[in-house]
C-alpha distance (Angstrom), angle and dihedral (degrees) to the residues before:
residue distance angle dihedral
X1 . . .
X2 3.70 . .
X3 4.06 136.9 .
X4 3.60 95.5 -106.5
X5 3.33 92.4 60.0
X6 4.13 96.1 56.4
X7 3.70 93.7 39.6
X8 4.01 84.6 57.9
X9 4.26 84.4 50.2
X10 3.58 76.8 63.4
X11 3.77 98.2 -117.9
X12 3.68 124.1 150.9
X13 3.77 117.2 -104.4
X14 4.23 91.7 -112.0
X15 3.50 83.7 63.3
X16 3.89 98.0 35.0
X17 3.71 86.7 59.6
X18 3.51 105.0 43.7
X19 3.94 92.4 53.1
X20 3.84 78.2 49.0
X21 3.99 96.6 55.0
X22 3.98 88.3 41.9
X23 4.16 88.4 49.9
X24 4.00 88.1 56.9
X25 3.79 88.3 39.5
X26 4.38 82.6 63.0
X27 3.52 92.8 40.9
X28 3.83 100.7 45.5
X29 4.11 79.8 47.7
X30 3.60 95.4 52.5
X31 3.91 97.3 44.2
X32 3.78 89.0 74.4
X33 3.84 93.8 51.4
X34 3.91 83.6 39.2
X35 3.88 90.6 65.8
X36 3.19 101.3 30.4
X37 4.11 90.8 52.1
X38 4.15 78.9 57.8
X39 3.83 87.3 55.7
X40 2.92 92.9 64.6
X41 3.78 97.4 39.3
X42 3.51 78.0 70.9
X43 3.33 117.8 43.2
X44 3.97 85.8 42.9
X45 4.34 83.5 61.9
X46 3.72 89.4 47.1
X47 3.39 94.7 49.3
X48 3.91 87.3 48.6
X49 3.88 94.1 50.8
X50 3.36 85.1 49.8
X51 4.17 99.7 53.0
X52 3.50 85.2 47.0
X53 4.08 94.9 59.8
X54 3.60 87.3 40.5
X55 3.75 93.4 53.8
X56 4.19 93.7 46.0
X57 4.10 82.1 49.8
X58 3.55 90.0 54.8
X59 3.45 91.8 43.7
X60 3.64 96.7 56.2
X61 3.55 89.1 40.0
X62 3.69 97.2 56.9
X63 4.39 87.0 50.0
X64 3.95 85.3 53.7
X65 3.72 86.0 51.7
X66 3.67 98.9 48.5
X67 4.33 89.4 46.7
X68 3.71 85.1 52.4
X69 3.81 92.9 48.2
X70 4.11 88.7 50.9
X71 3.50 91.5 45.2
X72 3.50 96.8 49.5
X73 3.63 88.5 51.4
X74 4.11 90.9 47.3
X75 4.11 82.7 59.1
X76 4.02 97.2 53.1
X77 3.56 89.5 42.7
X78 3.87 86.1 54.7
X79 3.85 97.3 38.3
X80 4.21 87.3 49.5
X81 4.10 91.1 50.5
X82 3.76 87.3 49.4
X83 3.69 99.5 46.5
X84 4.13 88.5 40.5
X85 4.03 82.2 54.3
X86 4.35 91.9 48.0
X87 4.06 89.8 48.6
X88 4.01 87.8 46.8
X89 3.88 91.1 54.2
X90 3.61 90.8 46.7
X91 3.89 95.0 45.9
X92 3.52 86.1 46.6
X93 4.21 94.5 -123.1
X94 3.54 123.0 148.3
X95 4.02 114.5 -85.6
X96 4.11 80.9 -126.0
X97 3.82 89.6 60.9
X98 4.07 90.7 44.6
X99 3.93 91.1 88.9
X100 3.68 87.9 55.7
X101 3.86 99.7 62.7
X102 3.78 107.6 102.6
X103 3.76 129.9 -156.0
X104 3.81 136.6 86.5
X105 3.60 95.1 -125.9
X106 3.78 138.3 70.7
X107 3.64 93.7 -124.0
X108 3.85 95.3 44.7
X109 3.83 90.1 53.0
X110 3.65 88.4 50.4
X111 3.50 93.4 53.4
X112 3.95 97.6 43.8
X113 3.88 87.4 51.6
X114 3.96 100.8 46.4
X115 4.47 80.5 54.2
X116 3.68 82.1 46.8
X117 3.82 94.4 50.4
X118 3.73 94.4 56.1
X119 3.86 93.9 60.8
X120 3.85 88.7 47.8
X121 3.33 118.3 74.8
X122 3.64 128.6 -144.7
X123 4.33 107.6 -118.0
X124 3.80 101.4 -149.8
X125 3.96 103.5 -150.0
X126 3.41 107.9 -106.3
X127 3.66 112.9 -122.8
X128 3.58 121.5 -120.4
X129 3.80 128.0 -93.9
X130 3.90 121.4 -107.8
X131 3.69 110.6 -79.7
X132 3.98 116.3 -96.1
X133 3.58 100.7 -166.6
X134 3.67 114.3 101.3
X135 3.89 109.6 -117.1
X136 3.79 124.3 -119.6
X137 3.80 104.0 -91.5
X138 3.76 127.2 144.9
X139 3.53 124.9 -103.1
X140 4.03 91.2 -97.6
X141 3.74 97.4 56.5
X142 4.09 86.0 39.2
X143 3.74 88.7 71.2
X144 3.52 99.4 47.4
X145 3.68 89.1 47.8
X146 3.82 94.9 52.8
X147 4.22 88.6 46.8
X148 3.96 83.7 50.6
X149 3.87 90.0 54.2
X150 3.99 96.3 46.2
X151 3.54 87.6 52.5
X152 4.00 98.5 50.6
X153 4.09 89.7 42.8
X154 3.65 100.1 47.6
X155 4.07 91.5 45.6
């Protein structure tokens, strides 16, 4: 809004300037609100930039969670195989058999592996058969060996 434009209205210039001096009065009211609507502008990207780096932390956070989680699961897995492979050696199974215990617990892998130590049975090496191979002797004790022999095989 300008003068020229309400003198051309035909209005008087008492008038003119009083609608004038009320005009700045709104504009010097809204300059306040002006700035502090930029404020807030502002803070209200700040706060944005901030929500976003918050959100990528969480995000990376949550990943380092979920790694954690698998390898935590990667170490019971391990620590059950090794206590299924103790509980075999002390049932006295087979170490192939040891991955076929079930149970969570000590006391349930105990108890699958005494049931599974019934069906198994124990192979006792077999000792080995009397030797065949003549022994090193000299020619002397050779004779008296071979006499020895004819007399225990023709009795």
């Amino acid at each position: 809004m300008n003068r020229e434009f309400l003198k051309e209205l035909g209005l008087e210039d008492d008038v003119v300037d009083k609608v004038m001096a009320e005009y700045g009065k709104s504009i010097q009211d809204l300059k306040p609100a002006k700035e502090q609507l930029e404020s807030v502008q502002s803070e209200k990207a700040q706060l944005e930039e901030q929500l976003q780096n918050l959100q990528q932390t969480l995000s990376s956070k949550d990943e380092e969670l979920k790694s954690i989680d698998d390898l935590k699961k990667q170490i019971k897995s391990y620590e059950l195989n090794e206590l299924k492979t103790n509980v075999a050696i002390k049932a006295g199974i087979p170490l192939e058999l040891a991955g076929r215990l079930s149970g969570e617990t000590e006391d349930e892998i105990k108890a699958d592996a005494e049931k599974i130590a019934g069906y198994v049975q124990q192979q006792q090496p077999t000792p080995p058969l009397r030797p065949t191979e003549p022994k090193d002797v000299d020619s002397k004790d050779a004779g008296l060996l071979k006499m020895l022999d004819n007399i225990t095989n023709n009795e």
